[in-house]
DSSP file (Angstrom, degrees, kcal/mol; ACC not computed):
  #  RESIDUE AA STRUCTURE BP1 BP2  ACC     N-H-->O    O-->H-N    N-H-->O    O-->H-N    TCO  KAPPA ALPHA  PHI   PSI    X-CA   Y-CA   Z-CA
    1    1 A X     >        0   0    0      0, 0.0     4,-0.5     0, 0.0    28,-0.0   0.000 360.0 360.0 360.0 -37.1  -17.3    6.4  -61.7
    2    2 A X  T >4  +     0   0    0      1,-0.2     3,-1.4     2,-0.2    24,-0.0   0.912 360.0  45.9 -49.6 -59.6  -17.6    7.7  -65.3
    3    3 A X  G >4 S+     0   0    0      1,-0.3     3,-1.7     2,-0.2    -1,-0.2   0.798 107.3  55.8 -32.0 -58.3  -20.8    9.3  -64.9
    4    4 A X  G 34 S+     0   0    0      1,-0.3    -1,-0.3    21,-0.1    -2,-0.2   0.600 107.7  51.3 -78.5 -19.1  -19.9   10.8  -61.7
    5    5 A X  G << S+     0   0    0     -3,-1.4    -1,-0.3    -4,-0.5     2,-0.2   0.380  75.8 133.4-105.8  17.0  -16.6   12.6  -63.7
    6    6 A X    X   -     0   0    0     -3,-1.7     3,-0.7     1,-0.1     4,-0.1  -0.541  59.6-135.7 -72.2 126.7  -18.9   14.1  -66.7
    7    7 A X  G >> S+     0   0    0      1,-0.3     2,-2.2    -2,-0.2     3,-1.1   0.844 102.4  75.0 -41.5 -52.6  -17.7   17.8  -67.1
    8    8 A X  G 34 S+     0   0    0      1,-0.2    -1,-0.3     2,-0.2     6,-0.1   0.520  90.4  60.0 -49.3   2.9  -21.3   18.9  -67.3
    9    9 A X  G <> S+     0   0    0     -2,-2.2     4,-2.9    -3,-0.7     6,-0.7   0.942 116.3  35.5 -80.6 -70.8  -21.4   18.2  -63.1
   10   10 A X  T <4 S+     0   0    0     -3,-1.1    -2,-0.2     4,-0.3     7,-0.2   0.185 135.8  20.0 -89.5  -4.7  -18.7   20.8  -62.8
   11   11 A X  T  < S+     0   0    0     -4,-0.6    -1,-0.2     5,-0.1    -3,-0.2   0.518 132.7  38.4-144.7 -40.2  -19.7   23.3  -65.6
   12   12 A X  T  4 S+     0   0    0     -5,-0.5    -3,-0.2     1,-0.1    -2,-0.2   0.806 131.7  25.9 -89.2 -43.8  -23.3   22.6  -66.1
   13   13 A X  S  < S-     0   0    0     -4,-2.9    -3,-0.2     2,-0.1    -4,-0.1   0.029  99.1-131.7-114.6  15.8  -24.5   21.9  -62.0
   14   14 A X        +     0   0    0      1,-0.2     2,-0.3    -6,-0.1    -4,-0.3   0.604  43.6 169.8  -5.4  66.1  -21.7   24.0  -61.1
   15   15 A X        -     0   0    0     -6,-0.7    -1,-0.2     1,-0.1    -2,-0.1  -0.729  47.7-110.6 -99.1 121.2  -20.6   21.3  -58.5
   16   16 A X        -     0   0    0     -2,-0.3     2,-2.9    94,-0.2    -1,-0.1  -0.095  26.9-129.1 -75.2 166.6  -17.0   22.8  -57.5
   17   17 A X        +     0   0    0     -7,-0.2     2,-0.2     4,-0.1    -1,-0.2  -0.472  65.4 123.9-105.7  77.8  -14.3   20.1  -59.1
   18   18 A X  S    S-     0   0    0     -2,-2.9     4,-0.3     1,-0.0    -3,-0.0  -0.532  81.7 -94.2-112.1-167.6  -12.3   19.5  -55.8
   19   19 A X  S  > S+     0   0    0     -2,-0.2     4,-1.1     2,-0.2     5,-0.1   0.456 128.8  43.9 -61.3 -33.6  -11.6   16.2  -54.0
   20   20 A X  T  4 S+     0   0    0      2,-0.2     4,-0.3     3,-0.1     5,-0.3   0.876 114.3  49.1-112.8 -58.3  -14.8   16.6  -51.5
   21   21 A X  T  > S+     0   0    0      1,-0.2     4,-2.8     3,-0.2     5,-0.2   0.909 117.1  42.9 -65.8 -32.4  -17.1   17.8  -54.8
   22   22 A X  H  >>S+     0   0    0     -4,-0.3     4,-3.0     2,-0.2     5,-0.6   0.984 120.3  48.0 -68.4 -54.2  -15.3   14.0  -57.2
   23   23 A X  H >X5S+     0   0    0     -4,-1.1     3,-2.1     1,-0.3     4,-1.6   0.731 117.0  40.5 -75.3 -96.4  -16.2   12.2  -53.4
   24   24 A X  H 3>5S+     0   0    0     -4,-0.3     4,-1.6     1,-0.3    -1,-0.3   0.418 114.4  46.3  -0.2 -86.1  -19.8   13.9  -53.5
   25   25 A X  H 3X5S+     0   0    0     -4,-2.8     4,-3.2    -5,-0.3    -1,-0.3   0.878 117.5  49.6 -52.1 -42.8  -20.9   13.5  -57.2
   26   26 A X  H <X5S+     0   0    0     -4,-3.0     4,-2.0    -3,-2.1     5,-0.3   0.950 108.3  51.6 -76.7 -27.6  -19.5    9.5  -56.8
   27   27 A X  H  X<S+     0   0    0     -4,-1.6     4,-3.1    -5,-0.6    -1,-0.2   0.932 106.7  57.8 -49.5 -36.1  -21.4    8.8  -53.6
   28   28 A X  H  X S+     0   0    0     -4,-1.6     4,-3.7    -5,-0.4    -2,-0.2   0.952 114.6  30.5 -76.4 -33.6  -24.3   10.0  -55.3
   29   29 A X  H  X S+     0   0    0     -4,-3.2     4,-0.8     2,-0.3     3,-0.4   0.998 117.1  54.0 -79.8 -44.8  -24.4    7.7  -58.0
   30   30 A X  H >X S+     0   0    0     -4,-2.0     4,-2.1     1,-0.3     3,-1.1   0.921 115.6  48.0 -42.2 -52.3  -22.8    4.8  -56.3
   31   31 A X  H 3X S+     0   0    0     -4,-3.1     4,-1.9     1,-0.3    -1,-0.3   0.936 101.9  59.4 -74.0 -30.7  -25.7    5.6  -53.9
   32   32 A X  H 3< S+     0   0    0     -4,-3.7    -1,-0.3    -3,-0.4    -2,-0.3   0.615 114.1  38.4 -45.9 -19.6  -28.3    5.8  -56.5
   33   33 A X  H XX S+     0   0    0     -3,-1.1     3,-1.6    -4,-0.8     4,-1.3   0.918 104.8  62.1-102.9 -41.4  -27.5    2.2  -57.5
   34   34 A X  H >< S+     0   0    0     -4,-2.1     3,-0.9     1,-0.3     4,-0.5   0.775 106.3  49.1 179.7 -75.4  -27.0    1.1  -54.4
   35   35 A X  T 3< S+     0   0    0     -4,-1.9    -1,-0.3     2,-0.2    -2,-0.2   0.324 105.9  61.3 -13.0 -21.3  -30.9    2.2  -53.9
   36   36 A X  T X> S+     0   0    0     -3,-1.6     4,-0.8    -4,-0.2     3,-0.8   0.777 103.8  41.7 -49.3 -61.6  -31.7    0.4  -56.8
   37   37 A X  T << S+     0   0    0     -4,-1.3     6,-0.2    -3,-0.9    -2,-0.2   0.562  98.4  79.0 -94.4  12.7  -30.6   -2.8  -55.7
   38   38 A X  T >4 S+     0   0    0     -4,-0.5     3,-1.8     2,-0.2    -1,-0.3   0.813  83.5  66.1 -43.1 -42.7  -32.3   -2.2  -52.2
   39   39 A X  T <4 S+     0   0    0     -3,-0.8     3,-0.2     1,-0.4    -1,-0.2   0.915 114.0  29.2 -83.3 -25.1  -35.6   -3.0  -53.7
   40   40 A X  T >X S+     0   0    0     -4,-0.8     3,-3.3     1,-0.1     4,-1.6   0.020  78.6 155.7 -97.9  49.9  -34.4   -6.6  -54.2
   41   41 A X  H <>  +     0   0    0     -3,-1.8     4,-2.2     1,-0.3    -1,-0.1   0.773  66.2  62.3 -62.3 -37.8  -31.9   -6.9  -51.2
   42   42 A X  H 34 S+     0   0    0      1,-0.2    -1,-0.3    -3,-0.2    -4,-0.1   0.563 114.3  35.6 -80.8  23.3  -31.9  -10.7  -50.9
   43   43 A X  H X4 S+     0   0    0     -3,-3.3     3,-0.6    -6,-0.2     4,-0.3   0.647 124.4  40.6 -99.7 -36.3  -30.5  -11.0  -54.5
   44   44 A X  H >X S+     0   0    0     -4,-1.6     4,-4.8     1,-0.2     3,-1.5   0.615  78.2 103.6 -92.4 -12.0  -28.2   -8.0  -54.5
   45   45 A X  H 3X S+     0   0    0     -4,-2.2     4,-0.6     1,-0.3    -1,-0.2   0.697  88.5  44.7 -32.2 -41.3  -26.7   -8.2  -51.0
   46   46 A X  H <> S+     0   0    0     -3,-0.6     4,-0.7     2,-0.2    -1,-0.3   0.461 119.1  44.6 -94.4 -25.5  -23.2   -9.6  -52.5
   47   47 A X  H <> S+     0   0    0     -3,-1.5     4,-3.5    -4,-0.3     5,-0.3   0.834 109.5  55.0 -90.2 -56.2  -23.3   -6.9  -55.4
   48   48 A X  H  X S+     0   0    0     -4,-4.8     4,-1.0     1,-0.3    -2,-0.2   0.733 111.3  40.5 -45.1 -37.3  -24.1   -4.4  -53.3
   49   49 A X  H  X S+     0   0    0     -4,-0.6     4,-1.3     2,-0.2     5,-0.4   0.846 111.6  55.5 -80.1 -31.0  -21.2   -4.9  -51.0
   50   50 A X  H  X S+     0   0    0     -4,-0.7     4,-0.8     1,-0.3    -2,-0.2   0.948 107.2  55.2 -62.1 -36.7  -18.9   -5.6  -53.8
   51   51 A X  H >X S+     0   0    0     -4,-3.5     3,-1.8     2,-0.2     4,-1.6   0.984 109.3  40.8 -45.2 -69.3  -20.2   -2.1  -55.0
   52   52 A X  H 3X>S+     0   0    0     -4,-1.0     4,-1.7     1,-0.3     5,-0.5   0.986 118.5  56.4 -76.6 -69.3  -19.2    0.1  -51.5
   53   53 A X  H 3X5S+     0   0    0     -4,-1.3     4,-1.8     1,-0.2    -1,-0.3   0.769 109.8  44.6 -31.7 -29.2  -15.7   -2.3  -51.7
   54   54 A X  H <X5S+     0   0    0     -3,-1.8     4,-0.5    -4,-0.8    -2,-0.3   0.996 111.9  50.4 -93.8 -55.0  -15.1   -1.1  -54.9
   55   55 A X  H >X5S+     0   0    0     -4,-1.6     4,-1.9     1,-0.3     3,-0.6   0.672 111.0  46.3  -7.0 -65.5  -15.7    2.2  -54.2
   56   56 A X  H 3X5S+     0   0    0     -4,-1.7     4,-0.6     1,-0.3    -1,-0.3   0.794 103.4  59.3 -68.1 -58.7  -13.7    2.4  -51.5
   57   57 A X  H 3X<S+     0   0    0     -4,-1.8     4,-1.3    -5,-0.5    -1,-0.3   0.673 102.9  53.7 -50.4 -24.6  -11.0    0.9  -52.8
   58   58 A X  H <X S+     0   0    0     -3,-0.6     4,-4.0    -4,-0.5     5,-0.3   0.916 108.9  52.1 -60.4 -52.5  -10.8    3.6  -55.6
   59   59 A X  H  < S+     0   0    0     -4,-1.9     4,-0.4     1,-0.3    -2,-0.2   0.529 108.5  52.9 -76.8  -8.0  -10.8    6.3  -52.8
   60   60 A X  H  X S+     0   0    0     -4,-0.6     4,-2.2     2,-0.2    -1,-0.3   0.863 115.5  37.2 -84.2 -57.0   -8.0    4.5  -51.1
   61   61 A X  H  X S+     0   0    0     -4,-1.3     4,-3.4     2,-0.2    -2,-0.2   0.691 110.9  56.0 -80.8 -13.8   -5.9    4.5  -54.1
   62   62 A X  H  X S+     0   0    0     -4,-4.0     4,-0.9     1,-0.2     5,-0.3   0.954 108.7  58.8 -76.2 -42.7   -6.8    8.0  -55.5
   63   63 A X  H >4>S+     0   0    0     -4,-0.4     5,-2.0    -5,-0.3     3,-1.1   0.925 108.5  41.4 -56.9 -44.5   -5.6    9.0  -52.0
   64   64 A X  H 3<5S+     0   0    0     -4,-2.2     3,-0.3     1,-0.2    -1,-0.2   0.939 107.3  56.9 -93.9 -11.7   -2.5    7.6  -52.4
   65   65 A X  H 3<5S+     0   0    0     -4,-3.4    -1,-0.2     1,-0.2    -2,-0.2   0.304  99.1  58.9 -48.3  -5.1   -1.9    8.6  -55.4
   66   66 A X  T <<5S-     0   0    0     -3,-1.1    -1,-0.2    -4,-0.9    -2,-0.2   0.159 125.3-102.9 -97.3 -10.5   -2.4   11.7  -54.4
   67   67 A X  T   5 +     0   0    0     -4,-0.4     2,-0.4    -5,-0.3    -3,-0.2   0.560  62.5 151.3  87.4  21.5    0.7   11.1  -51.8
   68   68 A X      < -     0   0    0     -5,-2.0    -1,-0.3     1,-0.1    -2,-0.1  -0.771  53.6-103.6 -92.5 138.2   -0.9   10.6  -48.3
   69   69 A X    >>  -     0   0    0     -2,-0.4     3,-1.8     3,-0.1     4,-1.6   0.262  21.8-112.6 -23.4 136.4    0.8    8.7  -46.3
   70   70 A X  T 34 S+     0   0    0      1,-0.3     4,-0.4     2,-0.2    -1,-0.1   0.923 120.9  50.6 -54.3 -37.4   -0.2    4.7  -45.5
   71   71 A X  T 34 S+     0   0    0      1,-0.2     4,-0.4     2,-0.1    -1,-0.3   0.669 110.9  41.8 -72.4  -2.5   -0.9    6.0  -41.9
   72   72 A X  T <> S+     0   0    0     -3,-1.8     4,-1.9     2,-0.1    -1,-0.2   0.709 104.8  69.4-110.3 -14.5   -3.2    9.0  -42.9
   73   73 A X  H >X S+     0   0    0     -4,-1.6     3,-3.2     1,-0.2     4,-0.7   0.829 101.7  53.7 -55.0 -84.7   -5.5    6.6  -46.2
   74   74 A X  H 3> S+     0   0    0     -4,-0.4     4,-2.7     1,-0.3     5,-0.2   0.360 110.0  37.2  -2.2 -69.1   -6.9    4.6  -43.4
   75   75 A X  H 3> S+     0   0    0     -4,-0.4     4,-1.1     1,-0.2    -1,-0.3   0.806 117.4  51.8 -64.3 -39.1   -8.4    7.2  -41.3
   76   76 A X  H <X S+     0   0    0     -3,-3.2     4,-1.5    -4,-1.9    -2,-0.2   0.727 109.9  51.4 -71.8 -39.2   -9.4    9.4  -44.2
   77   77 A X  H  X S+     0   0    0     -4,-0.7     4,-3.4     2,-0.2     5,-0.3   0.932 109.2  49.4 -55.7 -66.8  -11.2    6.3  -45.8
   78   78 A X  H  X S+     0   0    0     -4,-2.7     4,-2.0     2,-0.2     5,-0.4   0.983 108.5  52.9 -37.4 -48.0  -13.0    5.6  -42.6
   79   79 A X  H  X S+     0   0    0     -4,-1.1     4,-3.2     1,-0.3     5,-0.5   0.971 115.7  42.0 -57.4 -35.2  -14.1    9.4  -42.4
   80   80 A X  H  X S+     0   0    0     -4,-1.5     4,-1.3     1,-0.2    -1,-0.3   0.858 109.3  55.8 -99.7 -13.0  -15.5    9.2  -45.9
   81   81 A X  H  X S+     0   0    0     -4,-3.4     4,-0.5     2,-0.2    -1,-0.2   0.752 105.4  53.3 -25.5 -47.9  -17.0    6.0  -45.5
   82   82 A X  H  X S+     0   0    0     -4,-2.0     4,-1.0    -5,-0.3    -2,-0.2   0.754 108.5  50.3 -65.2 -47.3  -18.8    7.4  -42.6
   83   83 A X  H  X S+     0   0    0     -4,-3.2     4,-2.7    -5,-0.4    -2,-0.2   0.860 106.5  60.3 -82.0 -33.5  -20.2   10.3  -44.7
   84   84 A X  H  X S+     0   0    0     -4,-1.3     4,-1.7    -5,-0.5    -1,-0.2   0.916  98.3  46.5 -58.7 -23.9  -21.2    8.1  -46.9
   85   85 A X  H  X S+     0   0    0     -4,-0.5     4,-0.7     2,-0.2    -1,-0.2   0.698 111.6  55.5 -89.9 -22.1  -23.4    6.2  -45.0
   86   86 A X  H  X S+     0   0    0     -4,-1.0     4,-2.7     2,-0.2     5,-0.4   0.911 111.9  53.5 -80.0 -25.6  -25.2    9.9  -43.6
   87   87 A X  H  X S+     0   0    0     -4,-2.7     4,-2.0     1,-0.3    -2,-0.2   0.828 103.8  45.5 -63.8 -25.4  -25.6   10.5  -47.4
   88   88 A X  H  X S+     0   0    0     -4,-1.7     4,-0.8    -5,-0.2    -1,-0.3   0.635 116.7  51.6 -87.7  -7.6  -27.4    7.3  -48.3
   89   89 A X  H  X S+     0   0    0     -4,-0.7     4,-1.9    -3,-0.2     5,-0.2   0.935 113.7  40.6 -80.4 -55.4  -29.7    8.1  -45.1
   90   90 A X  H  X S+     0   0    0     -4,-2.7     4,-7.4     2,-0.2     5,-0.2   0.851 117.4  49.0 -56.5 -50.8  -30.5   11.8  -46.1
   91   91 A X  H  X S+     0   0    0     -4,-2.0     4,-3.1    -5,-0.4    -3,-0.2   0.994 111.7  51.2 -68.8 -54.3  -31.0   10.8  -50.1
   92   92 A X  H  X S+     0   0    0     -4,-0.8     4,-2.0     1,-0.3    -2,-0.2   0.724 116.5  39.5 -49.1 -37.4  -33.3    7.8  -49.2
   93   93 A X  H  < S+     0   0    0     -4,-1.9    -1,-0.3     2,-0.2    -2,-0.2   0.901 114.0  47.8 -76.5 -44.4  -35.3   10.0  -47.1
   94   94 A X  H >< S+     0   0    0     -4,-7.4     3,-1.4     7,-0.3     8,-0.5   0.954 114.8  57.4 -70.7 -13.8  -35.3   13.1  -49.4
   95   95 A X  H 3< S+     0   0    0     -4,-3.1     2,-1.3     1,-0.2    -3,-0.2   0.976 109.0  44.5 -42.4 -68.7  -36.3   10.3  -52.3
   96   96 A X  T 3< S+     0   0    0     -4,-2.0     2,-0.3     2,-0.1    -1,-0.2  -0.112 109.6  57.8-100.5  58.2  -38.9    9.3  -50.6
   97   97 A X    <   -     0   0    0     -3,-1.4     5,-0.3    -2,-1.3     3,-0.2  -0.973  58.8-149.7-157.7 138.9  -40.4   12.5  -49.5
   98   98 A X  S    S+     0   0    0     -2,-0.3     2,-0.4     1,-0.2    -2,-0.1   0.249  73.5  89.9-111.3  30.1  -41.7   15.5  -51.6
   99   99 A X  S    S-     0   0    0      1,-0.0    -1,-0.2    -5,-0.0    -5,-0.0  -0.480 106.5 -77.5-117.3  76.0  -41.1   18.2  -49.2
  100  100 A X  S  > S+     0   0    0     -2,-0.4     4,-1.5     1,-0.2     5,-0.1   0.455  88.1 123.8  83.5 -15.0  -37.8   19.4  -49.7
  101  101 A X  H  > S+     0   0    0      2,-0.2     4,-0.5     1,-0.2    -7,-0.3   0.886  70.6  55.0 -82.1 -22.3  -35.8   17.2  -48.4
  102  102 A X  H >4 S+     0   0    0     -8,-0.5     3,-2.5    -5,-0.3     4,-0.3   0.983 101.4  53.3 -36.4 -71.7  -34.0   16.6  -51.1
  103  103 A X  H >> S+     0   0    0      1,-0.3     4,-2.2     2,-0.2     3,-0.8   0.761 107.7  54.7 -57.8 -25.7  -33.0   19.6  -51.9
  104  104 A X  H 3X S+     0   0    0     -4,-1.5     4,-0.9     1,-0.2    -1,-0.3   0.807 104.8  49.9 -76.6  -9.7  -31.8   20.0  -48.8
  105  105 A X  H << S+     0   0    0     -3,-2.5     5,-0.2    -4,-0.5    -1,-0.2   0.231 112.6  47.4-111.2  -5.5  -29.7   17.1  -48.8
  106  106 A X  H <4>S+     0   0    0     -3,-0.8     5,-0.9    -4,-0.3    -2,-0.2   0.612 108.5  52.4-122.5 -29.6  -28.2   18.0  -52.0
  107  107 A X  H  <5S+     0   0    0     -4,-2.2     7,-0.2    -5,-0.2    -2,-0.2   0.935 121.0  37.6 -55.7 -39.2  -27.5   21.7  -51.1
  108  108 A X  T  X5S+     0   0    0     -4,-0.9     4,-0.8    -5,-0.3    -3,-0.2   0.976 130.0  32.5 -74.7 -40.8  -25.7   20.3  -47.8
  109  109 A X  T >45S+     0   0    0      2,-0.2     3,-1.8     1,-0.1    -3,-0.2   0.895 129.6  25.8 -78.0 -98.7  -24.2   17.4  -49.5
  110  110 A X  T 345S+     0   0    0      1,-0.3   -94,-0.2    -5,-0.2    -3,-0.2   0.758 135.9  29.1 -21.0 -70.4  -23.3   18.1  -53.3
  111  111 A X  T >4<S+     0   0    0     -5,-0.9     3,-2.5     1,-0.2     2,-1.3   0.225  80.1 121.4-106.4  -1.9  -22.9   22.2  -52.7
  112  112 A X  T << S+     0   0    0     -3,-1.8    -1,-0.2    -4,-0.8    -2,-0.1   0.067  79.5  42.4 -68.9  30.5  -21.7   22.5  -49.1
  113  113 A X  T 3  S+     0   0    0     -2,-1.3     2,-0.3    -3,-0.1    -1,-0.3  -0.017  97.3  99.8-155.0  10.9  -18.4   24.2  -49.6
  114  114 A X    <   -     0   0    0     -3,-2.5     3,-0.2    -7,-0.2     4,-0.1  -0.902  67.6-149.7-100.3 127.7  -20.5   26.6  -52.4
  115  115 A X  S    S-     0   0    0     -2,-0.3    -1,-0.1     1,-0.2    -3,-0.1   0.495  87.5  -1.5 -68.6 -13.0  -21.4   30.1  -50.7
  116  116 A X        +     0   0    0     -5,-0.2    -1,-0.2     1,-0.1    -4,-0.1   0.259  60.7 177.2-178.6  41.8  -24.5   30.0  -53.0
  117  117 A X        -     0   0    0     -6,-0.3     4,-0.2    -3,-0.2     2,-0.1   0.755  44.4-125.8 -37.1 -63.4  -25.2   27.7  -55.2
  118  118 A X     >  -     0   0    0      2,-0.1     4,-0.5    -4,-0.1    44,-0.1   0.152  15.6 -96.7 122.5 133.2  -28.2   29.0  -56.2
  119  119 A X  H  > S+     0   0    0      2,-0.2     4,-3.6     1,-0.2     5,-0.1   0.615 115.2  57.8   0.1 -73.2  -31.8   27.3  -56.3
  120  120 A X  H >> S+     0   0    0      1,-0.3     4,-2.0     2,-0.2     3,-0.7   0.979 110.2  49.5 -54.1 -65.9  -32.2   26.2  -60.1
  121  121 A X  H 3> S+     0   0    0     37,-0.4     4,-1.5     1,-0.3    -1,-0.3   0.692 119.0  39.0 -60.5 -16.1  -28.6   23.9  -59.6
  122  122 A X  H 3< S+     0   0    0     -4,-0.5    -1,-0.3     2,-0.2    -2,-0.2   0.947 121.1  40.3 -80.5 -54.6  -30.1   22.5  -56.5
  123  123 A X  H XX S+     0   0    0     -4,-3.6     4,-3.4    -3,-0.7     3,-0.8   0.879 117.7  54.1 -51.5 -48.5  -33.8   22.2  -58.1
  124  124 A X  H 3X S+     0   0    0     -4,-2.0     4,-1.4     1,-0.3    -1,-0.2   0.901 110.5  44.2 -67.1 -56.0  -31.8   21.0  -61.2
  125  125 A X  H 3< S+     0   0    0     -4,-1.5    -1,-0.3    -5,-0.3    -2,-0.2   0.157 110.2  57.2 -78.6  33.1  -29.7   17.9  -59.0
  126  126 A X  H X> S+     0   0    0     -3,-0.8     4,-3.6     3,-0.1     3,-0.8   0.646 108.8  39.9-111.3 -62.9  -32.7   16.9  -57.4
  127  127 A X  H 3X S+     0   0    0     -4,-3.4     4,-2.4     1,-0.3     5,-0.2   0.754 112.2  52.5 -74.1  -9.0  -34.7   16.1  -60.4
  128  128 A X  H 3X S+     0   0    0     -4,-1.4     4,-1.1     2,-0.1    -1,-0.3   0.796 111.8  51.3 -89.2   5.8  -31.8   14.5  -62.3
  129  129 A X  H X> S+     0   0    0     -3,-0.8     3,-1.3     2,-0.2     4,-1.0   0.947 118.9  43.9 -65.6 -72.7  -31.4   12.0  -58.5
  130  130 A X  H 3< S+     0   0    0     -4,-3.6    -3,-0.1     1,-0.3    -2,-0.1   0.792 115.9  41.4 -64.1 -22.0  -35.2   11.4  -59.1
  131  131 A X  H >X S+     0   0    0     -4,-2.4     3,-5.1    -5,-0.2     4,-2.3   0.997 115.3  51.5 -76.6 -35.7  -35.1   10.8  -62.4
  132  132 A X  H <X S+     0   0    0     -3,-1.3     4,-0.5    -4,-1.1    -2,-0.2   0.565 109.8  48.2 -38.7 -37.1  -31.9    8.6  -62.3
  133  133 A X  H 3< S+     0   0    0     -4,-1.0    -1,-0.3     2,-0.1     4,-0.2   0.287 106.3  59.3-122.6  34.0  -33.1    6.7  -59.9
  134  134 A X  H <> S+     0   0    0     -3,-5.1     4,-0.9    -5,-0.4    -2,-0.3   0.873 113.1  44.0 -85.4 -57.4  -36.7    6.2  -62.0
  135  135 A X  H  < S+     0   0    0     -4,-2.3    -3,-0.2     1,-0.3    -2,-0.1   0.659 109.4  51.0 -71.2 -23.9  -34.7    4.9  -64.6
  136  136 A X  T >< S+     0   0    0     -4,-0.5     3,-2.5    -5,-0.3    -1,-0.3   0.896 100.7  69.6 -71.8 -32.1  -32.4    2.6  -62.7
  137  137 A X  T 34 S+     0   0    0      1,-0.3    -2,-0.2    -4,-0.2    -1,-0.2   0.861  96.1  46.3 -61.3 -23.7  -35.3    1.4  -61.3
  138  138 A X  T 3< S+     0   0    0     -4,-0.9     2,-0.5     2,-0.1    -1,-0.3   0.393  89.0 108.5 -95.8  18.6  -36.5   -0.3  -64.7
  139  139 A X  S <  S-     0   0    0     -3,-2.5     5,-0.1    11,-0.1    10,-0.0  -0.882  76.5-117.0 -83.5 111.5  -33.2   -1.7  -65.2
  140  140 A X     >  -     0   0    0     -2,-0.5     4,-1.5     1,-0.1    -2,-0.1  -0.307  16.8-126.2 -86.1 142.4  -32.8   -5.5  -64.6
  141  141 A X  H  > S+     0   0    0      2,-0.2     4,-3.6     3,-0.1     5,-0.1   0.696 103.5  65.7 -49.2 -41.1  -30.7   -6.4  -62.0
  142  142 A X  H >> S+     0   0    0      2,-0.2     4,-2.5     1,-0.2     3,-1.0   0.905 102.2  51.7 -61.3 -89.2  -28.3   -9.1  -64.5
  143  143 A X  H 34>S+     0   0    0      1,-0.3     5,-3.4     2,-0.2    -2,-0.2   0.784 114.4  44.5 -26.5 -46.7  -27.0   -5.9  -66.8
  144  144 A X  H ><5S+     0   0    0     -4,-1.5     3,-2.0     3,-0.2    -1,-0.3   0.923 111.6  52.5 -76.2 -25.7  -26.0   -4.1  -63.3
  145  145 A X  H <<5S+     0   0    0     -4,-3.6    -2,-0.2    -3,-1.0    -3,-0.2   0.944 112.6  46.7 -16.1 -60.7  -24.4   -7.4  -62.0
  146  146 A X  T 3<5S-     0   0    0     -4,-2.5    -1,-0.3     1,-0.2    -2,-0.2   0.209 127.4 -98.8-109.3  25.6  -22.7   -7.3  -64.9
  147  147 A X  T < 5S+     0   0    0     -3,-2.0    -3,-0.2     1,-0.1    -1,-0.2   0.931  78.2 132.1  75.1  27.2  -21.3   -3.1  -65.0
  148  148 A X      < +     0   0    0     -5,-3.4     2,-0.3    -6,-0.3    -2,-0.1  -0.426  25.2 165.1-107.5  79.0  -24.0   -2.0  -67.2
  149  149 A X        -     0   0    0     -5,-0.2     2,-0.3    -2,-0.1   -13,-0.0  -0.541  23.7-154.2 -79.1 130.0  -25.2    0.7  -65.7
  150  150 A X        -     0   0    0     -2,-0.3     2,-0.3   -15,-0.1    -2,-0.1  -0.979  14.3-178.0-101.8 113.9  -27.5    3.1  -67.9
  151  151 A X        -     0   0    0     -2,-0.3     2,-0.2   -15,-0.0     3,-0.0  -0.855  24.1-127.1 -48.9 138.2  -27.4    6.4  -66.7
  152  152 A X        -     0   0    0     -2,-0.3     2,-0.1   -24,-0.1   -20,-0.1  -0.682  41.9 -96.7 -95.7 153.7  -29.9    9.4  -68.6
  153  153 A X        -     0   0    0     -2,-0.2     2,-0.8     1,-0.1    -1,-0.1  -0.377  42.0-111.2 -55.2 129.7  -27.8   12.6  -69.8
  154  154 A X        -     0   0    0     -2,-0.1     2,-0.4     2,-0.0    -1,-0.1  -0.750  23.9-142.1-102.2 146.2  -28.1   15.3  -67.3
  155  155 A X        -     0   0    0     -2,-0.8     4,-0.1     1,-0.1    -3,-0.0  -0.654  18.3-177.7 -85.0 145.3  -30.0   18.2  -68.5
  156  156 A X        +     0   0    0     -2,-0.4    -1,-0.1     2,-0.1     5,-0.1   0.353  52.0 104.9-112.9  -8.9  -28.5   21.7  -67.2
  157  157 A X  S >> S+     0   0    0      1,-0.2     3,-1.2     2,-0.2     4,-0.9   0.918  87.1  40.3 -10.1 -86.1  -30.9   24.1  -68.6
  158  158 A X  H >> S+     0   0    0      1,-0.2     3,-0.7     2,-0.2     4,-0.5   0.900 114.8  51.4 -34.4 -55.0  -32.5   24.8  -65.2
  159  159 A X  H 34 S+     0   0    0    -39,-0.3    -1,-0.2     1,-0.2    -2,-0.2   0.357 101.4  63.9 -92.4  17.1  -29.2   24.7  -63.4
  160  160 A X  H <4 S+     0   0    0     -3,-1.2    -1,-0.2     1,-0.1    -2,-0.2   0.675  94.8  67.9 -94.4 -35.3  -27.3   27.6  -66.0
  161  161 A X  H <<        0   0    0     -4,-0.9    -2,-0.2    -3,-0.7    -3,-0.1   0.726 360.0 360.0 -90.6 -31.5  -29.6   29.7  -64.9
  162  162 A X     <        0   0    0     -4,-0.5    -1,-0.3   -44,-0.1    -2,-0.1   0.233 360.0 360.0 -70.5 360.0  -28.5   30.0  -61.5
């Protein structure tokens, strides 16, 4: 969750700082780890879900902290539950594909409520996904068990330009 609130998202990747742009930036990382521990699934099965619970549970309680109603979390949880699940389908393919389907998946996803992000911030969240999830990948499994998640600083050069 930390990662996912660093101003440089919102100022740097110019990712807009609404409700749907916080839900967007924490799917992505939550799904970046969450792709991580895919490559072992029968250790990580039980983290993994405790991960999407935890999640979830946040988004329940920023919602009602936010004052909706006990009848309206539910349904709203579900919905973004549901988009989560098209997001980890879309990143996992544009990971593992080098034509563009990334980027596409992060203009629709990340930027959809943006008239125009512009290129570089798309080109720009693409490479910090692939690096992001280069580097999770050489992360032993105990240190994310345990909440230590290493994330790299994202560079914003590229995506200023835009």
């Amino acid at each position: 969750m930390r990662q996912a609130r660093e101003p440089v998202f919102y100022r740097g990747f110019h990712i807009p700082d609404t409700l749907d742009g916080r839900f967007e930036l924490i799917s992505l990382h939550v799904f970046l780890i969450l792709h991580r521990l895919k490559d072992q699934r029968e250790q990580t099965d039980e983290l993994a879900q405790a991960l999407f619970d935890t999640m979830f549970a946040d988004m329940d309680r920023s919602l009602r902290e936010m004052g909706a109603g006990d009848l309206g979390v539910g349904p709203r949880v579900k919905k973004m539950a549901q988009a989560f699940y098209g997001r980890i389908a879309a990143y996992d393919a544009g990971l593992a594909a080098e034509n563009g389907r990334l980027e596409e998946a992060v203009r629709r996803n990340l930027y959809g409520t943006v008239d125009d992000p512009g290129s570089a911030a798309v080109a720009a969240m693409s490479g910090y996904m692939r690096r992001q999830a280069d580097i999770l990948r050489g992360q032993d499994l105990r240190h994310i068990a345990a909440g230590q998640v290493r994330f790299a600083e994202p560079a914003t050069q590229s995506a200023s330009e835009s």
